[in-house]
C-alpha positions in Angstrom: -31.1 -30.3 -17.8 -29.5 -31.0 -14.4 -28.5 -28.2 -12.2 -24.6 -27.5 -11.5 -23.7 -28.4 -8.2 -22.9 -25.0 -5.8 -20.0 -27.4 -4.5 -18.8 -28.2 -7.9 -14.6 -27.9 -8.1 -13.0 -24.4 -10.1 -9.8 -25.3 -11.7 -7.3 -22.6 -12.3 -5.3 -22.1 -15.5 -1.7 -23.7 -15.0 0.5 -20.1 -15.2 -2.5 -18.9 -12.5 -1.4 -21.7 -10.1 1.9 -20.7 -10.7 1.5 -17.4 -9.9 0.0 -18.7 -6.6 3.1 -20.5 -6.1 5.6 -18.0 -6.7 3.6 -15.4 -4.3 3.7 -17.7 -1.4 7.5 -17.8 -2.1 7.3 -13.3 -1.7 5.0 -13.9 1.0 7.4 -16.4 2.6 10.5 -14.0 2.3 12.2 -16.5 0.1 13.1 -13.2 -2.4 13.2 -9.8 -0.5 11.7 -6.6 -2.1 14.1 -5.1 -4.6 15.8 -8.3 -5.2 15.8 -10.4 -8.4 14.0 -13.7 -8.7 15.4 -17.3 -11.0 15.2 -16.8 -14.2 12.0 -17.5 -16.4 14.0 -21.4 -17.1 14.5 -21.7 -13.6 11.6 -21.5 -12.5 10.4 -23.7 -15.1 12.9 -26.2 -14.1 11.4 -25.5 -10.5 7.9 -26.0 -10.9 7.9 -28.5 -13.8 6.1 -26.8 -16.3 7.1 -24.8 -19.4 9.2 -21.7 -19.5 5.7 -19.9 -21.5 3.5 -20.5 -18.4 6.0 -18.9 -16.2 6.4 -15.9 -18.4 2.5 -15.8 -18.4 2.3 -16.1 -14.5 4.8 -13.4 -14.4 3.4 -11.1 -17.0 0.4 -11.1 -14.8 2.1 -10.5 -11.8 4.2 -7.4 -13.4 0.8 -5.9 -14.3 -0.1 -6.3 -10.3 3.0 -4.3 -9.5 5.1 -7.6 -7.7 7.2 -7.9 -10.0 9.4 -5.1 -12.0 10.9 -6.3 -15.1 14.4 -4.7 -15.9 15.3 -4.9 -19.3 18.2 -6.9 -20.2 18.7 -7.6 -16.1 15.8 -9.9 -14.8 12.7 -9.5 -13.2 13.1 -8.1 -9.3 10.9 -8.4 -6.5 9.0 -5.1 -6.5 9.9 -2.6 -3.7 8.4 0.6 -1.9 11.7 1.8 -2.2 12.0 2.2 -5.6 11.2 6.0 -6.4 8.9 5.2 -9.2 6.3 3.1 -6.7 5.3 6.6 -4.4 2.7 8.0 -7.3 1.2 4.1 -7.1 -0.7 4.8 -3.7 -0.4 8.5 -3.4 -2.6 9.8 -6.0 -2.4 13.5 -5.5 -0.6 15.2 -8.6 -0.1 19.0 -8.4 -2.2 21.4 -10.9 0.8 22.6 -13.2 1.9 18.5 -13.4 5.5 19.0 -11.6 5.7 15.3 -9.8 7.7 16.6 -6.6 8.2 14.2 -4.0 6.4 15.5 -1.1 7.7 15.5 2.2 6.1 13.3 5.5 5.6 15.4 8.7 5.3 13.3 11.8 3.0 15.1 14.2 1.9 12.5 17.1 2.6 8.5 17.4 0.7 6.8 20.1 -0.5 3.7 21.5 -4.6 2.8 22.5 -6.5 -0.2 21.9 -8.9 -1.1 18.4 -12.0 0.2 18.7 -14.8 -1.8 17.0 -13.8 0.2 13.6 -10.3 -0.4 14.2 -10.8 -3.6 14.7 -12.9 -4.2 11.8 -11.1 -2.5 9.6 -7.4 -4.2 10.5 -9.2 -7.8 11.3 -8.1 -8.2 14.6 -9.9 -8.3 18.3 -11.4 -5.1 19.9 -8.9 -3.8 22.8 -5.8 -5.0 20.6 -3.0 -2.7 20.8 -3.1 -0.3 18.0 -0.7 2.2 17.0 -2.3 5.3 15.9 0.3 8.1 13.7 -0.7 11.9 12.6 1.5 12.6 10.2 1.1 15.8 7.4 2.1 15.4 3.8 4.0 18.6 2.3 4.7 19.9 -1.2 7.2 22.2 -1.6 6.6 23.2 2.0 2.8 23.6 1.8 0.6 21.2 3.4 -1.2 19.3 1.5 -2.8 16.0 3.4 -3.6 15.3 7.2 -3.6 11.3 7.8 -4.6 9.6 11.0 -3.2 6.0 10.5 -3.9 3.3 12.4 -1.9 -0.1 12.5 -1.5 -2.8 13.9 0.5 -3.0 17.6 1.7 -6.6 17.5 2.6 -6.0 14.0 4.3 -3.3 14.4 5.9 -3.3 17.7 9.1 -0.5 17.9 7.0 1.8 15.9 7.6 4.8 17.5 7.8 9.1 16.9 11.3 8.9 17.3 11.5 6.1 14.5 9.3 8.1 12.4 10.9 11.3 12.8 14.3 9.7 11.8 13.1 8.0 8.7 13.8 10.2 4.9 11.5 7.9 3.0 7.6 6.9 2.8 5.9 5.6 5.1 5.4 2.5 3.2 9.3 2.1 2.8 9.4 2.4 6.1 7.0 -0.3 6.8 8.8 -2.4 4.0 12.3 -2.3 5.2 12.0 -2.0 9.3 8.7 -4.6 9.7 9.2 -6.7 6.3 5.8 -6.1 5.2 5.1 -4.8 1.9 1.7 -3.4 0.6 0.6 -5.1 -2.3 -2.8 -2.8 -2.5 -5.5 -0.5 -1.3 -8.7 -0.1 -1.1 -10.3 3.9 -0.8 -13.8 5.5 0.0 -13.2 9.3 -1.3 -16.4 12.2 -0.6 -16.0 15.4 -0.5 -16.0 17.1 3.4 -16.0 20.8 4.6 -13.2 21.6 7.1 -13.3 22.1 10.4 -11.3 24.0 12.8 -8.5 21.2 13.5 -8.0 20.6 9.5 -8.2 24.3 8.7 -5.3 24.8 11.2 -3.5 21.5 10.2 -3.9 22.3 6.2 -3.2 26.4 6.3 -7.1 26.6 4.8 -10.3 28.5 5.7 -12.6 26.8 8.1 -15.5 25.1 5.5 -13.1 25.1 2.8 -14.0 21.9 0.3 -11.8 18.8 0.9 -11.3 15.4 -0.2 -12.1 13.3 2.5 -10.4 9.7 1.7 -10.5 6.7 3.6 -8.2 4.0 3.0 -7.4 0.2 3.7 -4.4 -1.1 2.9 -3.3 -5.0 2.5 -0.5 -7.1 1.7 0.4 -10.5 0.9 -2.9 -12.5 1.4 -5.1 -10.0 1.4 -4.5 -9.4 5.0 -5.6 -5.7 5.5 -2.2 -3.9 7.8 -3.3 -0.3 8.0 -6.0 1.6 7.9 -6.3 5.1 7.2 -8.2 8.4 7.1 -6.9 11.3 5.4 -7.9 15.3 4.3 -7.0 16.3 1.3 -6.8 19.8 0.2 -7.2 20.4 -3.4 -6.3 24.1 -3.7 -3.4 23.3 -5.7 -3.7 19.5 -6.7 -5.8 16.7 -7.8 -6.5 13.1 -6.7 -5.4 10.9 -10.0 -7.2 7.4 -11.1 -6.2 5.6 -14.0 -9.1 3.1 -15.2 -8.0 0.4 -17.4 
């Protein structure tokens, strides 16, 4: 039997080509986060192909969190400002289940150059200019989660403590509506870590208390990673969430 060429072509379903289409059209800004896209027979009409393969295509890209479907209004470009997306990246849920919105302390916002982690991580030269935040996470006034962020300078130039402090919303609404860059998903590394003196005083906890150490890199539209972060977690009164389906 002959052996399968390594260079032999893949062929994507038709909706699946669709859906590569209609993301280039997000990534391209042709529909901004929180507003509607054509209909399902528009977009047909659009692409040339049936109005089924576009409800397929965006189906798919519901169940990726790109699109929200609102019943009996259309399907919307999905949007970091829309209350319900702030439990999709933050997975810490308090013990007795009460979802409060916490409540995003700047502490420091400064400018340095990428390390070779840094640059790794955010795939860009060593000695770019990063910008790196310290921000704390509160519930009902309690600290909760100490993250040292770390982002891109050219990408987000006018980033600054003053911006930060101003802002009412997540970060990631933040980075949404000021830089036009939505975060589309993450990737974490989570072990557990003792604290130490600077976390013990940042978190309100005994010094070799047991935290959730979690390390995370963020992308968005073509899988181009845009932040990278590294975060304590203190699990006193809360745990970290996964849903596997």
């Amino acid at each position: 039997m002959p052996r399968m060429s390594q260079d032999a072509p893949t062929f994507s379903p038709l909706y699946r080509q669709i859906k590569a289409l209609i993301t280039q059209a997000l990534e391209a800004g042709e529909w901004r986060p929180g507003q509607v896209i054509p209909s399902e027979q528009e977009l047909a009409v659009r692409f040339g192909v049936s109005q089924g393969t576009v409800r397929k295509a965006i189906d798919e890209m519901a169940a990726e969190n790109l699109l929200v479907r609102k019943q009996g209004k259309g399907t919307y470009v999905a949007s970091h400002n829309d209350p319900r997306a702030l439990f999709r990246f933050l997975r810490l849920v308090p013990l007795d289940g009460d979802l409060s919105h916490p409540t995003s302390v700047p502490l420091d916002c400064w400018r340095a150059k990428a390390g070779q982690e840094a640059s790794r991580m955010l795939a860009i030269e060593p000695g770019a200019p990063i910008i790196i935040v310290r921000r704390l996470l509160q519930f009902a006034l309690k600290p909760v989660v100490i993250d040292e962020i770390y982002l891109s300078g050219e990408t987000f130039q006018g980033l600054t403590a003053e911006v930060l402090q101003s802002w009412n919303g997540s970060l990631y609404s933040l980075f949404e509506t000021r830089f036009g860059l939505r975060m589309i998903r993450a990737q974490e590394r989570i072990r557990a870590v003792a604290a130490d003196r600077n976390a013990s005083e940042a978190l309100k906890v005994a010094e070799g208390t047991p935290l959730l150490s979690v390390e995370r890199v963020t992308y968005t539209y073509g899988d181009k990673p845009v932040e990278w972060r590294r975060g304590l977690y203190s699990t006193a009164e809360h745990f970290y969430l996964n849903e596997l389906n």
